[in-house]
N, C-alpha and C positions, 0 to 999 in steps of 0.2 A: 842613865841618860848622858850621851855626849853634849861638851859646851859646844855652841855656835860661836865661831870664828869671823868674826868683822872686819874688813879692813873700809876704815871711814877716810874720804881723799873728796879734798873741795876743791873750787876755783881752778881748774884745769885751763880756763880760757881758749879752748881749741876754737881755730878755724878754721877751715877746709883749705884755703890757699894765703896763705900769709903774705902773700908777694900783692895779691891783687888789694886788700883790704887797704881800709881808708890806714893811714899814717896814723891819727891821733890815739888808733885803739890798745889797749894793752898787750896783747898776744905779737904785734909789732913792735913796741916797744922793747921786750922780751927777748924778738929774737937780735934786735941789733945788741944789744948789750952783749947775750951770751952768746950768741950765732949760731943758737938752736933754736926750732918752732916750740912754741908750747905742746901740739901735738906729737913732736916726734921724744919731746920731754916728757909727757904721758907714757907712750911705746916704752922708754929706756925705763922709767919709773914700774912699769907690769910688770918687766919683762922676766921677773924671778917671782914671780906672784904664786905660780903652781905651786915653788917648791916652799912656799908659806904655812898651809897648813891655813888660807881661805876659805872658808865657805859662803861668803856673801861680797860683795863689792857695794858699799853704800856713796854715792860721789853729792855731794851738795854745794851750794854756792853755785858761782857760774859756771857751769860744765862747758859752756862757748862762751865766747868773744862779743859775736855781731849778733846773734839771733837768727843767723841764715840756717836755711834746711840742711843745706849741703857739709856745715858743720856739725849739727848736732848730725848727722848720717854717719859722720868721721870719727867724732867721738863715742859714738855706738860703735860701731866697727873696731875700733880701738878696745874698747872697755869688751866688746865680746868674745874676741879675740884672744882674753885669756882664759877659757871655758869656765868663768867663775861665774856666779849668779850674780845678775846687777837688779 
């Protein structure tokens, strides 16, 4: 029997538009410091995930920011994006 391969990844804080979100939230915070979204620091974080040897994506903690639809859509889109199981 082959092992199952996990990659466990918390607190991602995506939101869908970081420009538009209130100032006090963390994923803004975020990007003035390093002058990346948390989102697109997600993407750069996947982005060798295939060549991993993944078979599952477990993500907990706050996967978003605000609780808006349009970012958890973003961070699904993100996360499926690397044809891994989430």
């Amino acid at each position: 029997m082959r092992a199952t391969t996990v990659l466990h990844i918390s607190d991602s804080h995506v939101v869908a538009d970081p420009a538009v979100a209130p100032p006090a939230n963390l994923a803004h915070g975020v990007e003035l410091l390093r002058g990346e979204s948390t989102a697109s620091t997600l993407e750069r974080m996947l982005g060798g995930v295939d060549g991993w040897g993944v078979d599952l994506i477990v993500h907990t903690g706050d996967v978003v920011d605000d609780g808006a639809p349009e970012s958890y859509a973003r961070a699904a889109a993100i996360l499926t994006a690397t044809g891994v199981a989430i």
